[in-house]
Residue, then its C-alpha position, 0 to 999 in steps of 0.5 A: x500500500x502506498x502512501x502520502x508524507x504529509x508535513x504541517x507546521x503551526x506556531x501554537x495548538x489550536x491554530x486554524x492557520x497552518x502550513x505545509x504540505x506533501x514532501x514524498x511517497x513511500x508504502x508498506x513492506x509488513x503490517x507494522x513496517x514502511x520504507x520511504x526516501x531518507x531525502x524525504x524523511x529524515x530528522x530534519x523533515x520533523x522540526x518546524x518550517x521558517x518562522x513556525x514552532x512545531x511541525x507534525x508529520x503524516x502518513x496519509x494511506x491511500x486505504x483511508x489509514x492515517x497515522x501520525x509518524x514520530x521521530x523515534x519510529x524512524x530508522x535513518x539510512x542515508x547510506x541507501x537513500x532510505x527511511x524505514x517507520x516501524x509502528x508498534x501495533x498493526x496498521x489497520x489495512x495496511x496491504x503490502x508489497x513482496x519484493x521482486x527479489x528475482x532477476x530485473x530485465x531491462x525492457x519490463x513494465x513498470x509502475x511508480x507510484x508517487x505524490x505531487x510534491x508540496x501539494x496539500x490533499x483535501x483533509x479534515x482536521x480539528x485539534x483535541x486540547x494540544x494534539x492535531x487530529x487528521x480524520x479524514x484525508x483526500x489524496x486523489x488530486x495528488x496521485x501522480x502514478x506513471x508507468x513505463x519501462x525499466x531502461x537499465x541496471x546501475x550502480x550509483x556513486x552519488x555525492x549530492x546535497x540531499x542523497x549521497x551513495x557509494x556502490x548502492x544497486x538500483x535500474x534507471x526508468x525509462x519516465x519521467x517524475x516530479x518532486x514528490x515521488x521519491x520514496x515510492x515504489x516502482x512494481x511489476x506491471x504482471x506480478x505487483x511485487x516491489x522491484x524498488x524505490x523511487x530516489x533520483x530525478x534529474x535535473x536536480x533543480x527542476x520540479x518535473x524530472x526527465x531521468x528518474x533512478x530507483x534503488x533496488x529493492x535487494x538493497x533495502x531488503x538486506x538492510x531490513x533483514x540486518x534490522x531485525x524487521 
């Protein structure tokens, strides 16, 4: 199941003005574990924007779940571009993807599924005494899904700003993206299962990419077995 990171910041509870807005994707690999990109949630994504003095953090399923992410529920890995959030109870409708962990050929069809970056989805909120409360959200507006080809096998030596990655597997996509996708998943046309995760788009500095790169999901699967998940 994939879903929404949402970021909404506010100077005090009970604030009907906030600010905020759609900052990645990223979807579920158990009941009780999701991935997304380190570049999209990291401790940094927890802590107020400009001028504001606090911030939550949600993930907003596309089943109609909604959960509020804590700092202390994600596991960093910048290492592979990646976030793991582990929930101490079962999310409730929480479908997860299998990891293709078989062969990736260059010409197989695809899915990603991804967000519109900095977007902010129809949701109905109130706040109870000093907590914001979600109750419903809408993310239909904001879905942004594109399906193409797997175009090659790479292998990333990366040393930008937000990602950085020394010998770490991933495919290069024969689509585009924009600003928002990262830290979702790419699937299978034919069998539905995860061959990885959504983490650069060139041009950097552009809100709509023409070259999009995933890393492989062997790579994040390796560091979840390594993680006790």
């Amino acid at each position: 199941m994939a879903f929404a990171i949402l970021k909404l910041s506010y100077n005090a509870p009970g604030d009907s003005s906030l600010i905020g807005g759609i900052c990645g994707t990223g979807f579920f690999v158990n009941g009780q574990t999701a991935v997304t990109a380190y570049h999209v949630l990291n401790n940094e994504t927890f802590r107020p924007n400009g001028g504001f003095r606090y911030a939550s953090v949600w993930l907003l399923c596309r089943s109609g779940s909604i959960l509020k992410i804590r700092e202390d529920s994600a596991s960093l890995h910048p290492e592979i571009d990646s976030t793991i959030i582990r929930f101490r109870d079962r999310v409730p409708q929480a479908q997860t993807y299998e990891p293709l962990l078989g062969a990736v050929v260059n010409g197989m069809e695809v899915l990603g599924v991804g967000h519109v970056g900095n977007s902010m989805p129809s949701v109905q909120a109130d706040w109870q005494g000093s907590e914001l409360v979600i109750r419903s959200a809408n993310l239909t507006g904001a879905m942004t899904d594109v399906k193409g080809l797997v175009k090659r096998s790479v292998t990333f030596n990366v040393n930008a700003n937000d990602i950085k990655l020394r010998g770490v597997r991933g495919f290069e996509l024969g689509f585009g993206s924009r600003v928002g996708m990262s830290g979702g998943p790419v699937v299978d046309n034919r069998t539905g299962q995860v061959l990885g995760m959504l983490s650069i788009g060139l041009p950097q500095d552009s809100e709509v990419k023409t070259e999009t790169f995933v890393v492989s999901i062997d790579e994040i699967w390796k560091h979840l077995a390594q993680h006790g998940t």
